[in-house]
N, C-alpha and C positions, 0 to 999 in steps of 0.2 A: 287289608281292612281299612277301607279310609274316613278320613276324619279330622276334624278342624277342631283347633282345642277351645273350649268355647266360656274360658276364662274363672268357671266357677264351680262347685261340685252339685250333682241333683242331689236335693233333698232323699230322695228314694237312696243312698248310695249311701249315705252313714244312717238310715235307718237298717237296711242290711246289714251291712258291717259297721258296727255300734264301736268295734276299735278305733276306728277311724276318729272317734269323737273326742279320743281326750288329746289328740291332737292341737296344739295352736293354733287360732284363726289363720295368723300368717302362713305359716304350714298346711293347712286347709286351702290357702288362695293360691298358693305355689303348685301345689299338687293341682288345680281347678287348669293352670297354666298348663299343667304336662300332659293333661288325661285329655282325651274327647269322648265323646258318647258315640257308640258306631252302633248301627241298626241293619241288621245283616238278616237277610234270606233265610228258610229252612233250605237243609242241606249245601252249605258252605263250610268248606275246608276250614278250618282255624286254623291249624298244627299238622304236620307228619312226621312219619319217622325219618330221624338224620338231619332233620332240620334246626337251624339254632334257634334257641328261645326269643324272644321277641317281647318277655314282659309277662307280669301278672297279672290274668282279667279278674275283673270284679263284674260278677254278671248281675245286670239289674232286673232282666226280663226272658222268660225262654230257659231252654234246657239247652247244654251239651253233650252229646254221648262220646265217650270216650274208648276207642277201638283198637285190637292186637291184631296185626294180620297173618298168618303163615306162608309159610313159601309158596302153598298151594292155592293161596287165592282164599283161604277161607279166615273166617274173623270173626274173633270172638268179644261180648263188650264188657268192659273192665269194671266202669261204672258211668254214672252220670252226673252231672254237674249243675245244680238248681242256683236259684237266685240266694244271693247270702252264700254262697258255699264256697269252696275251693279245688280249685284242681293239681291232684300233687303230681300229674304227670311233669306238669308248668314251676311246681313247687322244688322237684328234686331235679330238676334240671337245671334252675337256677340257684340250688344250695352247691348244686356239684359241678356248676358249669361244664354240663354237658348236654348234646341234643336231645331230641324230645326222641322216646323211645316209643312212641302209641301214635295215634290220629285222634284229633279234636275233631267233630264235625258237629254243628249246628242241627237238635235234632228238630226242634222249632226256631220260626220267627227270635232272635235273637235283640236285645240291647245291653249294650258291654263297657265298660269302661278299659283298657289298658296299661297295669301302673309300671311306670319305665321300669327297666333291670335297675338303677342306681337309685333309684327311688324304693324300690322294693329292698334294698341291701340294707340302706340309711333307716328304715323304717323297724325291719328286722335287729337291727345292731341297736338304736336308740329305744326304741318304745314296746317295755314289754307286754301293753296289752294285743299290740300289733304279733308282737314275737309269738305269747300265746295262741290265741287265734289259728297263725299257721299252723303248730305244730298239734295242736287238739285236732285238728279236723284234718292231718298227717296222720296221727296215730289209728282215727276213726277209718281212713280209708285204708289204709295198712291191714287194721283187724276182716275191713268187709273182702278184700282179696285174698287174703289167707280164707275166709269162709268159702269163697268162690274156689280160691287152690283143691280144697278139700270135697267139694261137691263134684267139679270135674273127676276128680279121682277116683275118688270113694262110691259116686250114687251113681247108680243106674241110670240111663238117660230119661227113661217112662218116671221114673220118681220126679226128677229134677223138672220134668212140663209139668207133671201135675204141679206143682207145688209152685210151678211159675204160673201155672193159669190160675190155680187159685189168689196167691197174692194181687191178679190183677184185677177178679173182682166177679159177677157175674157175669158180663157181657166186655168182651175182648175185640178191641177194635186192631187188628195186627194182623201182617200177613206172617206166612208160615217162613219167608225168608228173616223177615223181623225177628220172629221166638228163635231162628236155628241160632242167628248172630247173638243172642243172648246167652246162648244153652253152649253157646263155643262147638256148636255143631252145624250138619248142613242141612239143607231145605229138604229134601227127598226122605231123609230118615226122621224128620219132622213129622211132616204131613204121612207119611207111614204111621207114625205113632197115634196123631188126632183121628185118625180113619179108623185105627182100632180103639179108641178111648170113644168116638161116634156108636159105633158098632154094639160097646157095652152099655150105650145109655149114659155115659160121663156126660158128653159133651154134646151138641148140633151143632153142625161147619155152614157158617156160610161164606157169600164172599168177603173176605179182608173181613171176617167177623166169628168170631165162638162164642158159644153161649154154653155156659155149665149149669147143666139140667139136676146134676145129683153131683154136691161139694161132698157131702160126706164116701162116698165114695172115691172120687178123685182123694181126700184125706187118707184115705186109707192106702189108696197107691203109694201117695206122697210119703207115708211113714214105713211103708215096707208090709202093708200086712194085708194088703190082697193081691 
């Protein structure tokens, strides 16, 4: 990821991260010294597994989806990583200095800041609104993969599309490889499933696109009770 440090912090970069601010100017201008802003392509590697950590991003623009792969080539996604947020793949790997257990990949157009590994310690150790921060939005993605732990497990794979198509709205711009990597499943038992959710009147497939015709229906998938 490259990048020329360009002496000072954007504006955009402590309105995301508001801990950033109680920060000393000085400390503000040092950090300004160590970060660059990198503007990175959709679909670029960030992170993989076994790799060492490289730093905390601070993402200013863009999404990161964050991926488990299994031995079989198949991958499921853990979470995603919005503007202001954090990534604790990047998080517990530099609490426990150890490699990244997941893949980072750029799921949009990205812009990033990355704050060194020693800068991120010194930050952690001194400044507890900084300390905070990590560990609120640690615990928050903690709880969303114990939800995802439990969905794999527990639900039906027909419950868990419905209930993905509805979260994303009327009209679903995603291919069926898109929904499997979400669902920690594969393509063909996807589109298996949308063919017969079409067939009931749920949904109409088109290309790279679904449209949900009857929500309350899919709801009812969703909850277990049709």
């Amino acid at each position: 990821m490259p990048g020329t440090p360009v002496g000072s912090l954007p504006p955009s970069l402590l309105a995301l991260y508001p801990s950033l601010r109680s920060l000393a100017a000085e400390q503000l201008a040092a950090l300004g010294q160590q970060m660059a802003q990198r503007d990175l392509p959709a679909g670029t590697q960030l992170f993989s597994e076994r790799q060492d950590c490289m730093g905390f991003p601070l993402l200013l623009a863009g999404t990161i989806k964050v991926v488990k792969s299994t031995a079989g080539g198949r991958e499921i996604l853990l979470y995603r990583v919005e503007p202001g947020g954090s990534c604790i793949i990047s998080s517990s790997c530099l609490l426990g200095h150890t490699p990244y257990s997941a893949r980072g990949i750029a799921e949009t157009p990205l812009s990033l800041m990355l704050l060194p590994i020693a800068s991120f310690e010194k930050l952690l150790a001194e400044h507890a609104s900084f300390r905070n921060f990590v560990f609120h939005l640690f615990a928050e993605r903690i709880a969303e993969l114990m939800q995802l732990v439990e969905e794999v497990a527990f639900h039906r794979l027909d419950q868990r599309l419905a209930k993905l198509l509805l979260a994303k709205g009327e009209t679903i711009h995603a291919t069926h490889q898109a929904l499997a990597e979400e669902l920690g499943s594969v393509r063909e038992m996807v589109s298996r499933l949308l063919k017969g959710f079409a067939l009931q009147g749920l949904v109409r497939l088109g290309r790279e696109q679904i449209t949900v015709i009857d929500p309350s229906g899919l709801q009812q998938l969703a909850d277990g009770s049709r």
